[in-house]
C-alpha positions as CSV (number, residue, x, y, z in Angstrom):
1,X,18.2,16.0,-3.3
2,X,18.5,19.3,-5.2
3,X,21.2,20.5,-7.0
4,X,23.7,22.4,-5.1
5,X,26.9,24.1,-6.5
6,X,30.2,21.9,-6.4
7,X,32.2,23.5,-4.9
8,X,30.4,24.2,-1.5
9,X,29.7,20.0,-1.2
10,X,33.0,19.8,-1.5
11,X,33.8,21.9,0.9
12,X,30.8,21.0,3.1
13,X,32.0,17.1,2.8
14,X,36.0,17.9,2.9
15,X,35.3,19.5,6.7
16,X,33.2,16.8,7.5
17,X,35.4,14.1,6.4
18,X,35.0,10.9,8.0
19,X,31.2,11.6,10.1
20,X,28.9,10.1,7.7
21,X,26.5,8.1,9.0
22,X,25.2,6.2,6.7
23,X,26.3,2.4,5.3
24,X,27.1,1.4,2.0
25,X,23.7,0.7,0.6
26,X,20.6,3.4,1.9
27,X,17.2,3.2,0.8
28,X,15.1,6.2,1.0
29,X,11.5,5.5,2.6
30,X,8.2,7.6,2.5
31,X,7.1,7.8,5.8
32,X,4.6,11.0,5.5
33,X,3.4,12.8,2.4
34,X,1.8,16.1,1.4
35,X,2.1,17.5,5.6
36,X,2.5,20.7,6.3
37,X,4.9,19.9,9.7
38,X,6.2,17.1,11.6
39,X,7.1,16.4,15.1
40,X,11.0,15.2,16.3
41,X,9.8,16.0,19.9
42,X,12.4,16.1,22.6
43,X,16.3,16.0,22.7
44,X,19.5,17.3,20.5
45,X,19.6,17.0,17.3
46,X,22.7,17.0,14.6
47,X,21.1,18.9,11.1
48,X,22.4,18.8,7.8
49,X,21.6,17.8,4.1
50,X,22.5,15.0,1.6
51,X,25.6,15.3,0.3
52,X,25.1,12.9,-2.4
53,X,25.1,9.0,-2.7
54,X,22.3,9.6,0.1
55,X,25.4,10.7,2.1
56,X,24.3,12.9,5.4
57,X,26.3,16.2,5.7
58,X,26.3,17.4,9.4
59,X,26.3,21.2,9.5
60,X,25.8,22.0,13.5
61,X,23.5,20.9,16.4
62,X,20.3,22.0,17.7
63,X,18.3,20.8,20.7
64,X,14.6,21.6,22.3
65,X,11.5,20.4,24.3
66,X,8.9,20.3,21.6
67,X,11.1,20.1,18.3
68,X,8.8,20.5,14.7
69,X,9.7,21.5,11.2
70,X,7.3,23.4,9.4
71,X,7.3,24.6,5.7
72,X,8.5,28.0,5.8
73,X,7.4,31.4,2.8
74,X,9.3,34.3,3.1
75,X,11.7,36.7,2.5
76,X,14.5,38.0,5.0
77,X,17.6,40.1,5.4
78,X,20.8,38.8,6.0
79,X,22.5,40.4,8.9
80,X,25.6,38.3,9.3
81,X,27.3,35.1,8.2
82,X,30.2,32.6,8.5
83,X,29.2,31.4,11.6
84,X,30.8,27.8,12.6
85,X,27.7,26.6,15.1
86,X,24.2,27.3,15.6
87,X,25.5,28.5,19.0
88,X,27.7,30.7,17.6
89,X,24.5,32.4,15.0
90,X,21.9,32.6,17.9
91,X,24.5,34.3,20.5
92,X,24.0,37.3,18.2
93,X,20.3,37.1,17.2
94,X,18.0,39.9,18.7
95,X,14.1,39.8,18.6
96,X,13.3,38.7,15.1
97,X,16.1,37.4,14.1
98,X,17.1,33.3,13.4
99,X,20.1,31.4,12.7
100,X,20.1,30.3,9.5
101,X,21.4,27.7,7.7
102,X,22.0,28.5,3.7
103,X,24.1,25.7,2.0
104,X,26.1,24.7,4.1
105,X,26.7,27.9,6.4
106,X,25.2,29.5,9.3
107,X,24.2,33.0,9.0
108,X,21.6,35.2,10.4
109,X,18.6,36.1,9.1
110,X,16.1,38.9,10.3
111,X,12.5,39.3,8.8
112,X,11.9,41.1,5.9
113,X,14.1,41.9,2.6
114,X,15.1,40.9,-0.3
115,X,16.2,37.1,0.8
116,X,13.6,35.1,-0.8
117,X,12.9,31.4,0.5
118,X,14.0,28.6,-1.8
119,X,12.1,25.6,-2.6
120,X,13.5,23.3,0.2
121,X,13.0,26.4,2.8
122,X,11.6,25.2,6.0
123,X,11.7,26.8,9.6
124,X,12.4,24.7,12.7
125,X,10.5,25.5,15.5
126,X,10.5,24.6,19.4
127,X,7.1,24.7,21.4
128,X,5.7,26.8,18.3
129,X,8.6,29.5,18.8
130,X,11.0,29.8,15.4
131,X,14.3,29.1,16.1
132,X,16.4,28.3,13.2
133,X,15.8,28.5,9.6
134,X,16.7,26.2,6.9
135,X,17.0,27.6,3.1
136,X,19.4,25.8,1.6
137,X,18.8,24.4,-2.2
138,X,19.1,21.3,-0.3
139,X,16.1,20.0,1.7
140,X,16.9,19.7,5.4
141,X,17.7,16.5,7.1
142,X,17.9,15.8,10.8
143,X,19.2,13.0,13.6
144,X,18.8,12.5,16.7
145,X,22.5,12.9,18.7
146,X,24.3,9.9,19.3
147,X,22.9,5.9,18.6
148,X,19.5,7.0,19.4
149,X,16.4,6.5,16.9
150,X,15.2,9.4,15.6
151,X,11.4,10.4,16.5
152,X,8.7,11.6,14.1
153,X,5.4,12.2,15.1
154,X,5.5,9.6,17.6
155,X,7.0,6.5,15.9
156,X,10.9,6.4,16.2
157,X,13.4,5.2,12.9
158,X,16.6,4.6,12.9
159,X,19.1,6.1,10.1
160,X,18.3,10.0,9.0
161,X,14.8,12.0,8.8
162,X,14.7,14.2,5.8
163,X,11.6,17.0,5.3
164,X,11.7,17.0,1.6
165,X,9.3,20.2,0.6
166,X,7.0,19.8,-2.3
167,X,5.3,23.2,-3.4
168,X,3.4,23.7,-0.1
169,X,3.4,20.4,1.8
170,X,6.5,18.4,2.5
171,X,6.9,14.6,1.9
172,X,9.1,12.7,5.1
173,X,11.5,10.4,4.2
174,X,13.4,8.1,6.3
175,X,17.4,7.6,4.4
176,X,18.2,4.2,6.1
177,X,20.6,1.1,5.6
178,X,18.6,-1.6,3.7
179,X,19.1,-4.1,6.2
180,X,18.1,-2.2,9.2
181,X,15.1,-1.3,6.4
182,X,14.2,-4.6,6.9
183,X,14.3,-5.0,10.3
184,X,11.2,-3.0,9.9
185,X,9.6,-4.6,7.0
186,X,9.7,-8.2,8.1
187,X,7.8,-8.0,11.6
188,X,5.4,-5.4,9.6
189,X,5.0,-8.0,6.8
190,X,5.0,-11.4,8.4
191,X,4.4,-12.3,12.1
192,X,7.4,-12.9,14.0
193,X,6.8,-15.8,16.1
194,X,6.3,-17.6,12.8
195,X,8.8,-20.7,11.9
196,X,12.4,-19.0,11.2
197,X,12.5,-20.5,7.4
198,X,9.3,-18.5,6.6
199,X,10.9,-15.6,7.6
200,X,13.9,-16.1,6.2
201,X,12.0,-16.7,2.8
202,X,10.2,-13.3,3.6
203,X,13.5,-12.0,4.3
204,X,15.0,-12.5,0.8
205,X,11.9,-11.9,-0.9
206,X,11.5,-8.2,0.7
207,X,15.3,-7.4,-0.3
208,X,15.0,-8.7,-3.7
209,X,11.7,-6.6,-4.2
210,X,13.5,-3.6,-2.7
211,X,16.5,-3.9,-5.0
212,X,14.5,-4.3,-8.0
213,X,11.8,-1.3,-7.6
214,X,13.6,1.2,-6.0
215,X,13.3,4.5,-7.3
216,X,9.9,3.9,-8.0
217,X,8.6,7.2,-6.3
218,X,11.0,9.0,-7.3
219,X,9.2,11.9,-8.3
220,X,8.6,12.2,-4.5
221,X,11.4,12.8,-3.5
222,X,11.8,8.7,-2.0
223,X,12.6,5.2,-3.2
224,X,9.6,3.2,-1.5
225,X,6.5,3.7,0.7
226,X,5.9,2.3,3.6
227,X,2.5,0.9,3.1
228,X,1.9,-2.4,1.2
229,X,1.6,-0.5,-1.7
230,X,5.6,-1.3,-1.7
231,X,6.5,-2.8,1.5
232,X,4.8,-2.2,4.3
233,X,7.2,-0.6,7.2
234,X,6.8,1.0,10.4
235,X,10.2,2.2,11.7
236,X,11.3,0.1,15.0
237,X,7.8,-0.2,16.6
238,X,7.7,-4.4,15.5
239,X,11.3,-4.7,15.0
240,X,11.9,-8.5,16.8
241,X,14.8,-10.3,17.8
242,X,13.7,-13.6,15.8
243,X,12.8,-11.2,12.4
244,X,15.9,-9.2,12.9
245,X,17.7,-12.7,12.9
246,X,16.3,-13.7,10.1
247,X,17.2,-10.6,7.6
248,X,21.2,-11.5,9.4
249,X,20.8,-15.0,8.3
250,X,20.2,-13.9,4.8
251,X,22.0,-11.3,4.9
252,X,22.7,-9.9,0.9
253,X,20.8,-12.9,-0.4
254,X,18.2,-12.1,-3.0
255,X,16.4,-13.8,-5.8
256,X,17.5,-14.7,-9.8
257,X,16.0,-15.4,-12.7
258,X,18.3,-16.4,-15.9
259,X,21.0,-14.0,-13.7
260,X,18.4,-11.0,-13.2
261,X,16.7,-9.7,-9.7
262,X,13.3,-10.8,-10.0
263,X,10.2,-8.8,-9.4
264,X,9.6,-10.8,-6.2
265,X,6.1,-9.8,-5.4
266,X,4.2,-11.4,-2.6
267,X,1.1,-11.5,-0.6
268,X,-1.0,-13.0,2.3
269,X,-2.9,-15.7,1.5
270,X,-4.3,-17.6,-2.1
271,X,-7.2,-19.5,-0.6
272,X,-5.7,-22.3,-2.5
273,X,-4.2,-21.2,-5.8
274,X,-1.9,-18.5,-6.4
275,X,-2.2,-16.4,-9.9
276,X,-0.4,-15.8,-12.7
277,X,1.0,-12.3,-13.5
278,X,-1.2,-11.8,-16.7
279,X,-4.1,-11.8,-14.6
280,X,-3.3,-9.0,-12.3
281,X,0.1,-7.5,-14.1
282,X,-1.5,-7.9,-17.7
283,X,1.9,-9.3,-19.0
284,X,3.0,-12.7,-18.5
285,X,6.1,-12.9,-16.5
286,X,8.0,-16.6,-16.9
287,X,9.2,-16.9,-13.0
288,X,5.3,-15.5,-11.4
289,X,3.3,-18.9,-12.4
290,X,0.3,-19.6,-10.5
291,X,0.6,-22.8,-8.4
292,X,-1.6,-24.8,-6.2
293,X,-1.0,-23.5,-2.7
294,X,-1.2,-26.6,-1.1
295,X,0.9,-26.0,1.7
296,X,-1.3,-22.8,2.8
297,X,-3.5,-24.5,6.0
298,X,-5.0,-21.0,7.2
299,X,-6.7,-18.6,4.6
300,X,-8.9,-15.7,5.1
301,X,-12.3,-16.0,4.6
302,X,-14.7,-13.1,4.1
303,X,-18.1,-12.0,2.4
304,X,-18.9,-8.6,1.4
305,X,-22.2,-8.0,0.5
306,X,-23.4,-4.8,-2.1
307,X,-27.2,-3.8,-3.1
308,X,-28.0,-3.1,-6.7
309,X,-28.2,0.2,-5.7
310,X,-24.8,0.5,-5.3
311,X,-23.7,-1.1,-7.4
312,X,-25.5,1.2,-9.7
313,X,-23.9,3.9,-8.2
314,X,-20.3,2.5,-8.8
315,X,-21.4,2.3,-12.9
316,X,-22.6,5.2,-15.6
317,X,-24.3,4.7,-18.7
318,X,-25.7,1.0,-18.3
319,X,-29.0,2.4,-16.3
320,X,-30.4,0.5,-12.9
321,X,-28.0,-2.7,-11.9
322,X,-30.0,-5.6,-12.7
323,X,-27.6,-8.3,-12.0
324,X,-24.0,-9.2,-12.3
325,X,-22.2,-12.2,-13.6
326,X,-18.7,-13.6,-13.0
327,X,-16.3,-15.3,-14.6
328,X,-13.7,-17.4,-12.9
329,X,-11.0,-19.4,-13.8
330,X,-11.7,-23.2,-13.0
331,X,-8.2,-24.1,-12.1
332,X,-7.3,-21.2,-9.9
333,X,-10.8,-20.1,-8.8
334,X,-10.0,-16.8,-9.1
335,X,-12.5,-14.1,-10.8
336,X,-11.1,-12.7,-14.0
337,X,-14.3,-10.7,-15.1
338,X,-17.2,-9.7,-14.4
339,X,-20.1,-7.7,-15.9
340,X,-22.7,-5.4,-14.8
341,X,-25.8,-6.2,-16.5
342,X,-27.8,-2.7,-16.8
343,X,-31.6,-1.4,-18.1
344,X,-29.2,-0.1,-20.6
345,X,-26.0,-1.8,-21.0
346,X,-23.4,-3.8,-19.9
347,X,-20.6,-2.8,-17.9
348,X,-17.4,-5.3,-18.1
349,X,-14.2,-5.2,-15.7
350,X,-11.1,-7.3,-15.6
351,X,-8.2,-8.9,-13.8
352,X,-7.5,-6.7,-10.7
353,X,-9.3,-3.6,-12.0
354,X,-12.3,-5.8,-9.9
355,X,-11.1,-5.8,-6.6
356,X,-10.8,-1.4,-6.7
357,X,-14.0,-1.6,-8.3
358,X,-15.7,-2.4,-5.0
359,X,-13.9,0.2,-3.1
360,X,-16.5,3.0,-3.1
361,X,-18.4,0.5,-0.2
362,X,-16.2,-0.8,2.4
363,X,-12.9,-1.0,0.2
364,X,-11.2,-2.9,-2.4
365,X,-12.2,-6.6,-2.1
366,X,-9.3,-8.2,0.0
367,X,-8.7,-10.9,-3.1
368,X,-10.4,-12.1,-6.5
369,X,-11.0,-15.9,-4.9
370,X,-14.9,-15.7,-4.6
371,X,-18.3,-16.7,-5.3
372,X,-21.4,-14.5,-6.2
373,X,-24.5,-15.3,-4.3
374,X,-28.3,-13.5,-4.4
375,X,-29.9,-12.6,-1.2
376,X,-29.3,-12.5,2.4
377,X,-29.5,-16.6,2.9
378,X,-26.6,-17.8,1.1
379,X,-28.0,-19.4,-1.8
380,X,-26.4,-19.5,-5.2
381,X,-27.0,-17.5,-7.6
382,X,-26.7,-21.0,-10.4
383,X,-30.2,-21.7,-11.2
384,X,-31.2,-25.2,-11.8
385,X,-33.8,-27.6,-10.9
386,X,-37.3,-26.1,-9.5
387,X,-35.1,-23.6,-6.9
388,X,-37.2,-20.5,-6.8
389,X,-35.1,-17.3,-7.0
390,X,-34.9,-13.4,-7.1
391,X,-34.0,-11.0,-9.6
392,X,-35.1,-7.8,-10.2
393,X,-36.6,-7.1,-13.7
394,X,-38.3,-4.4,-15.5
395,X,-38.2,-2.1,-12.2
396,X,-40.2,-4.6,-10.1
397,X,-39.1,-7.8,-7.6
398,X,-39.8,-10.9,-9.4
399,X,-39.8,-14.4,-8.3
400,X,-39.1,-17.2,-11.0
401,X,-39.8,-21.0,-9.9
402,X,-38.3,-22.4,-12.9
403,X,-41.0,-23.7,-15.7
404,X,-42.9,-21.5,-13.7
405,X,-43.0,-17.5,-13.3
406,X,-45.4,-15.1,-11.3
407,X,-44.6,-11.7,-9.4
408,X,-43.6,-11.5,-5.7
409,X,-46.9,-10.1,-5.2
410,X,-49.0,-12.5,-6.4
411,X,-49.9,-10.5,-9.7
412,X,-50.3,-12.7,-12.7
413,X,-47.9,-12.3,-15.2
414,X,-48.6,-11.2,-18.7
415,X,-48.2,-13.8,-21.8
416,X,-44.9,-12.4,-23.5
417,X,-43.7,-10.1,-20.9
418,X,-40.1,-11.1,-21.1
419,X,-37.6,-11.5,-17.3
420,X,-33.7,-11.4,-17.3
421,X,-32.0,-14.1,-14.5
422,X,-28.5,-13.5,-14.4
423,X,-26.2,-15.9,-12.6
424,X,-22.1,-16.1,-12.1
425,X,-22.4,-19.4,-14.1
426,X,-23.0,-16.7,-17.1
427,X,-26.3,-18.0,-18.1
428,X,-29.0,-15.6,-19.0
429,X,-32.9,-16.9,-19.2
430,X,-35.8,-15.4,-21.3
431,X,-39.4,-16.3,-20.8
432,X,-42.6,-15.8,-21.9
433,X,-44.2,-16.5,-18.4
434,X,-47.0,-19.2,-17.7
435,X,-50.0,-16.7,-15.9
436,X,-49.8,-19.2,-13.1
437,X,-49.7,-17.4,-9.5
438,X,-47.5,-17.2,-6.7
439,X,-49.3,-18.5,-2.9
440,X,-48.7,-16.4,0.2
441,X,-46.6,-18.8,2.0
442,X,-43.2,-18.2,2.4
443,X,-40.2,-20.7,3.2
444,X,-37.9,-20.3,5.9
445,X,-35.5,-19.1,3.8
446,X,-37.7,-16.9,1.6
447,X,-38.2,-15.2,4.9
448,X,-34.3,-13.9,5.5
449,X,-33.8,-13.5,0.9
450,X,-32.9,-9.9,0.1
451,X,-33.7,-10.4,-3.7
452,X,-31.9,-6.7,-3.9
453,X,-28.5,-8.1,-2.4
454,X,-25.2,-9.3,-4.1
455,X,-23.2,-11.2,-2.1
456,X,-19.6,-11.5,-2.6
457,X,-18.1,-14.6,-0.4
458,X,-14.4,-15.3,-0.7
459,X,-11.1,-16.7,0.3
460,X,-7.6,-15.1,0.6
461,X,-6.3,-12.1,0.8
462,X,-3.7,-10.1,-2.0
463,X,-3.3,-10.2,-5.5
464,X,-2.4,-13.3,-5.2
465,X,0.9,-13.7,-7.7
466,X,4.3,-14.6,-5.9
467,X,4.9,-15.9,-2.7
468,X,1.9,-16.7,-0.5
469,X,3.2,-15.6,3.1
470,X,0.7,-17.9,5.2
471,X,1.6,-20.5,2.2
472,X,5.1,-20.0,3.3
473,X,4.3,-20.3,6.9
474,X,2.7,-23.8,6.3
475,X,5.8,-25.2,3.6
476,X,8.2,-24.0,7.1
477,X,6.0,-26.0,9.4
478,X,6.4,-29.3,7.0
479,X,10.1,-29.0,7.1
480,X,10.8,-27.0,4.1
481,X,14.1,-24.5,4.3
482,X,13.8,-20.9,2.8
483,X,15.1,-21.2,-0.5
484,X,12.6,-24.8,-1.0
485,X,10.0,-22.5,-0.5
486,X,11.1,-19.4,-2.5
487,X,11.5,-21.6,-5.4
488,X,8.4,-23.6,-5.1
489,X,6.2,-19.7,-5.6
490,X,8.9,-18.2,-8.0
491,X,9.1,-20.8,-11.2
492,X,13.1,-22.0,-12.0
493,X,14.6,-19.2,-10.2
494,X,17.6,-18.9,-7.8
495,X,19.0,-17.6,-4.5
496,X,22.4,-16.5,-4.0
C-alpha cells in the first residue's frame, strides 16, 4: 500500500462503512511478478484500494467480456470530477476520454495535459479497448461481484486481486483470509487423500510457518510466494473437502517453542534421516534436530548424472574437472561438502550451497542424501581390492588396476609419471606406475563405463530439516495423531 492523505481514507472508509470484505487476519500472496498485464476475464467487478490493515475500500463497479489491467504511462487532462459511479463518469466520456479513478473519486480524464500518472497508475481495459483508468497513490485492487472467486489469468482465488505496479512491471497479489490461504496451500503441499492426522499436522505446520515469515517479501509489495520457496499455493484449483477439513479441525492451532512460533519448515521426503538446521540454515536452531525418519516408507529416489565437462563449466579458476569427492555425514547420510578437484585447484562447496550448485544441468539436486559413482555402470567410485577403474589424468583416459597401472590404450606408462584417483571416500592415490600393459579385452562392464561421467544417485527430496511430509504420512498410517507427529520432527516443542 502507498501512502495516501488521511483525510480522504477516512472519508473513503466512513462512506463505505460496514462493506469490507476481508476477515480478521489477511495474508498477502504473490501470485505473479514483474508482468506487464493480467487477465480477470469475464463478469462485474467491484474496484477499490486498501484502505489499511489490508482492509478493501470499494469505490464503484465495472463489468466486461475480456477484462485486463495493464500498466499505464501518461499524462491527461482532467475534464470533470465528483462523480459517485463509474456509470455516472462514462455517461459523459466522449472519444478519448476515460473514467478515472484518483483516490478515491471518479473523474474524467481525456488524453493529454498536465495530469501526470502516479506510480500505482494502471489502465483497465476490455477486449484491448481502455475503459477506465486507475491513478490513485494507491495501487488498484479488484473482486469479482458477489461470493464468486475472482479470475486471473485463468486460475481463480478467493479474497481480493491487487495489481501492485513496480517501476514498469506489476507484481499480483492475492489479499486473502489465512485460513481460506490454506485451503490452497494444503492440497498444493500434501496430497489429499492422505490419512487426515498427516494433514492436520501439515495443517498446523503451514499456519505456524505463515505466521512466523510473513512479511518476508515485503519489498514486493506481498507477504509470501506462492511457490515452495514459501509455501506452495495455487488459489482454489486443489482445494479438497478432506484438506479443507483438516485446516477447520486445526483451526488457529500453531506450533511453540519455550512460548515462541517456531520457524516450522518442512519438506518431502529424508530418505531416512532428516537434517539439522546448521547444515542447510548455517545456525543451529534447538527445536530443528535431525532425526531418524523411521516412519517415512516411500522416498524418492533419483540419479543425476554430470560429465567433467560440465562440471568444469559450473567452476572458474581450478582448470579441467578431474574428479570430485564428497563428504557425508555417517549418521544422516547426507552430503555436507564436496570438492572439485581441478588441473589447477580445488574448488570446495557446502551445506545446501551443493544442491544449486548443480542447477546449471537439469536443476538443483532434489536433496543432499546421495552417493557419487564413476561411469555409466554403477560402480563406486571407493577403490579397493584389484577393481579396475577410470579417471581422467594429465588430459588423457587412464585405467588403473590397482598395484597395477597402464593407459586405456594400451600405451606403456612411463616410470615416475604420477595419476590422481579421486573417490567420495576422500582418498587420493599417487603412483609411480609399473610399465606393465593393458590387454584388448574388455569386461561386460568395461563395455557400458563412461570414465568421463559423475554420477550422482540419491534419496529424498527437500532440504531435509523439519517435518518430513511422506514421514508424516507414514507416523498417520501407524496410528499417530497430529501433534505426536509434529513433536516427534520439531524437538520439545508445543501445539496450542
Amino acid at each position: 500500500m502507498r501512502t495516501i492523505k488521511i483525510i480522504i481514507t477516512s472519508v473513503i472508509i466512513a462512506v463505505y462503512m460496514g462493506i469490507s470484505v476481508y476477515a480478521e487476519d489477511i495474508v498477502r500472496i504473490g501470485i505473479k511478478d514483474n508482468v506487464q498485464e493480467a487477465g480477470f476475464g469475464k463478469g462485474a467487478f467491484e474496484v477499490g484500494y486498501d484502505g489499511g490493515n489490508k482492509e478493501f475500500v470499494k469505490c464503484g463497479e465495472i463489468s466486461g467480456d475480456d477484462i485486463e489491467v495493464k500498466i499505464l504511462n501518461g499524462s491527461f487532462t482532467e475534464i470533470g470530477s465528483g462523480y459517485d459511479s463509474y456509470d455516472k463518469a462514462a455517461q459523459i466520456c466522449n472519444e478519448n476520454e476515460y473514467p478515472a479513478i484518483v483516490n478515491g473519486k471518479w473523474c474524467v480524464y481525456s488524453m493529454g495535459g498536465d495530469v501526470k500518472t502516479t506510480d500505482c497508475a494502471v489502465g483497465v481495459y476490455d477486449g484491448g479497448v481502455l475503459i477506465m483508468i486507475a491513478n490513485s497513490d494507491d495501487d488498484l485492487q479488484m473482486k469479482r461481484k458477489g461470493n464468486n472467486f475472482t479470475e486471473v489469468d485463468g486460475v481463480q482465488y478467493r479474497g481480493v486481486i491487487e495489481t501492485y505496479r513496480n517501476g514498469e512491471v506489476m507484481n499480483i497479489i492475492n489479499f486473502i483470509d489465512v485460513e481460506e490461504y490454506l485451503y490452497g496451500v494444503l492440497p498444493s503441499e500434501m496430497t489429499s487423500s492422505w490419512d487426515k492426522e498427516a494433514l492436520k499436522a501439515q495443517a498446523v505446520a503451514a499456519r505456524t510457518y505463515r505466521m512466523k515469515n510473513s512479511g518476508i517479501h515485503d519489498q514486493s509489495g506481498y507477504d509470501l510466494c506462492c511457490t515452495t520457496h514459501c509455501q506452495a499455493y495455487k488459489g482454489v484449483e486443489l482445494e479438497d473437502e478432506k484438506s479443507t477439513q483438516a485446516v477447520d479441525d486445526t483451526k488457529g492451532e500453531m506450533i511453540y517453542y519455550q512460548g515462541e512460533l517456531i520457524n516450522a519448515m518442512y519438506f518431502s521426503s529424508s530418505g531416512g534421516y532428516t537434517a539439522n538446521s546448521e547444515d542447510v540454515l548455517g545456525s543451529e536452531v534447538p527445536y530443528l534436530r535431525g532425526v531418524e525418519d523411521k516412519y517415512e516408507k516411500e522416498s524418492k529416489e533419483w540419479e543425476r548424472k554430470f560429465t567433467l565437462s560440465q562440471l568444469t563449466q559450473m567452476t572458474s579458476g581450478i582448470g579441467n574437472v578431474m574428479g570430485l569427492l564428497a563428504k557425508t555425514d555417517e549418521k544422516t547420510g547426507r552430503v555436507n561438502e564436496i570438492t572439485l578437484v581441478g588441473m589447477n585447484g580445488d574448488k570446495t562447496i557446502k551445506n545446501e550451497q551443493i544442491r544449486t550448485f548443480f542447477s546449471s544441468f537439469g536443476g538443483m539436486l532434489e536433496s543432499r542424501n546421495f552417493t557419487v559413482n564413476i561411469g555409466g555402470n554403477g560402480g563406486s567410485d571407493k577403490y579397493d581390492g584389484d577393481e579396475a577403474v577410470f579417471v581422467i589424468g594429465d588430459g588423457s583416459k587412464k585405467s588403473i588396476d590397482i598395484g597395477k597401472l597402464y593407459l586405456e590404450n594400451g600405451e606403456k606408462i612411463q616410470n615416475g609419471e604420477e595419476i590422481k584417483i579421486v573417490g567420495s571416500s576422500g582418498e587420493i592415490y599417487i603412483s609411480a606406475g609399473s610399465g606393465k600393459e593393458k590387454k584388448n579385452e574388455k569386461t561386460a562392464d568395461e563395455s557400458n563405463f563412461s570414465p568421463d561421467v559423475i554420477i550422482l544417485k540419491g534419496r529424498g527430496a527437500g532440504h531435509g530439516i523439519g517435518m518430513s511430509q511422506y514421514g508424516a504420512k507414514g507416523m498417520a498410517e501407524s496410528g499417530y495423531d497430529y501433534k505426536e507427529i509434529l513433536k516427534y520432527y520439531y524437538t520439545g516443542v508445543e501445539v496450542r
